[in-house]
Each structure stands twice: as structure tokens, then as C-alpha cells.
C-alpha positions as CSV (number, residue, x, y, z in Angstrom):
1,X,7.6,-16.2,4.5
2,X,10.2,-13.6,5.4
3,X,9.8,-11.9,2.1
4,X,5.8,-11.6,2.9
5,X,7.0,-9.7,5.8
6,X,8.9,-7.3,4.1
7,X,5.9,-6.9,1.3
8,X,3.9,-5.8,4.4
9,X,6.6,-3.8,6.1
10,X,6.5,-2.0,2.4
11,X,2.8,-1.9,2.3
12,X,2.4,-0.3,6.0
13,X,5.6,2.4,5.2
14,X,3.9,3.5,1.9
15,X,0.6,3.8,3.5
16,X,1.9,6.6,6.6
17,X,3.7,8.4,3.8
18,X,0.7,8.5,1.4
19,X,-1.5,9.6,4.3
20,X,1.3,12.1,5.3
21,X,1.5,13.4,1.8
22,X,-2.1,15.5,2.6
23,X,-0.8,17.1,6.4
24,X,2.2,17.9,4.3
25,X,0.8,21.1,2.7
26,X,2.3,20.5,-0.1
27,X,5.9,19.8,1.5
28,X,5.2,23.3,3.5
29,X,5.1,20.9,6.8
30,X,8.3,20.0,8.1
31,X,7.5,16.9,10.0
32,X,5.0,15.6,7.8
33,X,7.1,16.1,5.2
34,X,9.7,14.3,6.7
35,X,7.2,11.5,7.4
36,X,6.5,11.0,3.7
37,X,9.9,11.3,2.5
38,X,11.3,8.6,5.1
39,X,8.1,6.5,5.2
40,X,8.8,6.1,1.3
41,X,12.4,5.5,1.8
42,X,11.2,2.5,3.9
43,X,8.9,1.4,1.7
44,X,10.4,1.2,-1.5
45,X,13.7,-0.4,0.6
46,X,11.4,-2.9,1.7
47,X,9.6,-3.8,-1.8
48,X,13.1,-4.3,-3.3
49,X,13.6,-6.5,-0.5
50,X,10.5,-8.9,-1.7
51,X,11.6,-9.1,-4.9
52,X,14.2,-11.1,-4.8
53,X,11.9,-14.1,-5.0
54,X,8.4,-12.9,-5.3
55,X,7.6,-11.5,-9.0
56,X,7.3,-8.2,-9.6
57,X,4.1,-8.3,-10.8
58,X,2.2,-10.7,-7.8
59,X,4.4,-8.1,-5.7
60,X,3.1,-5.1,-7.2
61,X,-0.8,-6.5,-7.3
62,X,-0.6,-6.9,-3.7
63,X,1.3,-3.6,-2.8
64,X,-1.0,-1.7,-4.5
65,X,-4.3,-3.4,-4.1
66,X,-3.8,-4.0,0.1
67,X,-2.6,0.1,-0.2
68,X,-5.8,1.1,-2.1
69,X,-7.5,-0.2,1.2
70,X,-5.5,1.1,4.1
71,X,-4.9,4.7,2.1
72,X,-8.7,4.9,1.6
73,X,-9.6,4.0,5.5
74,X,-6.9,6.2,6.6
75,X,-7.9,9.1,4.5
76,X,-11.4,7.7,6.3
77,X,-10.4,8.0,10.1
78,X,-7.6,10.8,9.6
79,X,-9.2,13.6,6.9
80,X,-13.2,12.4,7.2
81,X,-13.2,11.4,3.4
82,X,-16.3,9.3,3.3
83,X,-16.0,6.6,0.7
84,X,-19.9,5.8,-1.8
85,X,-21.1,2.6,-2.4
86,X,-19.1,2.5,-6.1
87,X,-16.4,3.4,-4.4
88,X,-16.7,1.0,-1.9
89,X,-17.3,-1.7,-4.8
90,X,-14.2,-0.8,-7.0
91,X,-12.6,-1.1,-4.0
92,X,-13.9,-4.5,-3.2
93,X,-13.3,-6.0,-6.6
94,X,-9.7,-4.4,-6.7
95,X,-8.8,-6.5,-3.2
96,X,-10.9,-9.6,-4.9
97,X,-8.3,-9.1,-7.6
98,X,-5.7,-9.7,-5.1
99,X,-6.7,-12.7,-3.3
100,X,-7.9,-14.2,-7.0
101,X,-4.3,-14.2,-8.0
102,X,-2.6,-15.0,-4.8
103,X,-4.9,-18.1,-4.3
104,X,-5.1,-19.7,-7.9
105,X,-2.3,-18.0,-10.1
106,X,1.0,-20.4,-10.9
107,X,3.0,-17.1,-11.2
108,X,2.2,-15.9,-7.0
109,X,5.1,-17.6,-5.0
110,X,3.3,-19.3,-2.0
């Protein structure tokens, strides 16, 4: 369970530095920048973390589909990036993707 903890620990680092990335100005922002390069650091610490006994694949599924999400609301709240119905959709099959593979695949570690 501990290593699902460190998958979302990952998950939550990766998503402030993506949403960082944009009030970095192209790394002309101090503290953002700053944000993005630590929030990274964090989050790529963290995913090596859960791999030790999750496989890479499961780990990466879930990384990026449950990021897809939060990156996409927080680019939502934070810049006013309105999402469209396909959008929206892709979006919903990506994290329908996820939860496929984590509840029926032999290969997710539960």
C-alpha cells in the first residue's frame, strides 16, 4: 500500500510542476521555475520509489492517466483553459483506461 502512496506523492509533485511550467515564462520566473524544477525532482524520486514492486508499465498508466486529469483541471481553475466535450471524452476514456487495467489486469499489483 505504501508504494500507492508514493505513486500518488509522484502524481501530486508532477502535477504543481507541470502547472508551474506555464507561470514560469519559459524559466524567466524565478520561483516558478524553482517550483517546476523541485516539484519534478520530487516526483520522479517518488515514481522510482513505486517501482520497486509495481511494474513499470501499471505505474506509468496510472501516473499519466490520473495527471492527464489534475493537469487539465488545474490548467482549468489556475489559467481559465476551458476543456470541449471531446476533450472531456478523451479524457474520460483515458481515466477508464486506468481503472480497466488496475481492476481486471493480472500484470497491476493489488
Amino acid at each position: 500500500m505504501k508504494n500507492w502512496l508514493f505513486l500518488a506523492i509522484a502524481i501530486v509533485s508532477e502535477t504543481i510542476a507541470t502547472s508551474a511550467l506555464k507561470a514560469s515564462a519559459g524559466f524567466s520566473r524565478l520561483w516558478p521555475s524553482v517550483a517546476v524544477v523541485v516539484g519534478y525532482g520530487i516526483a520522479f524520486y517518488f515514481l522510482s520509489l513505486t517501482l520497486r514492486t509495481i511494474p513499470v508499465g501499471v505505474a506509468y498508466a496510472v501516473w499519466s492517466g490520473v495527471g492527464i486529469v489534475l493537469v487539465s483541471l488545474a490548467g482549468w481553475f489556475m489559467y481559465g483553459q476551458k476543456l470541449d466535450a471531446p476533450a472531456l471524452l478523451g479524457i474520460a476514456l483515458i481515466v477508464a483506461g486506468v481503472v480497466v487495467m488496475n481492476l481486471f489486469s493480472k500484470s497491476a499489483a493489488h
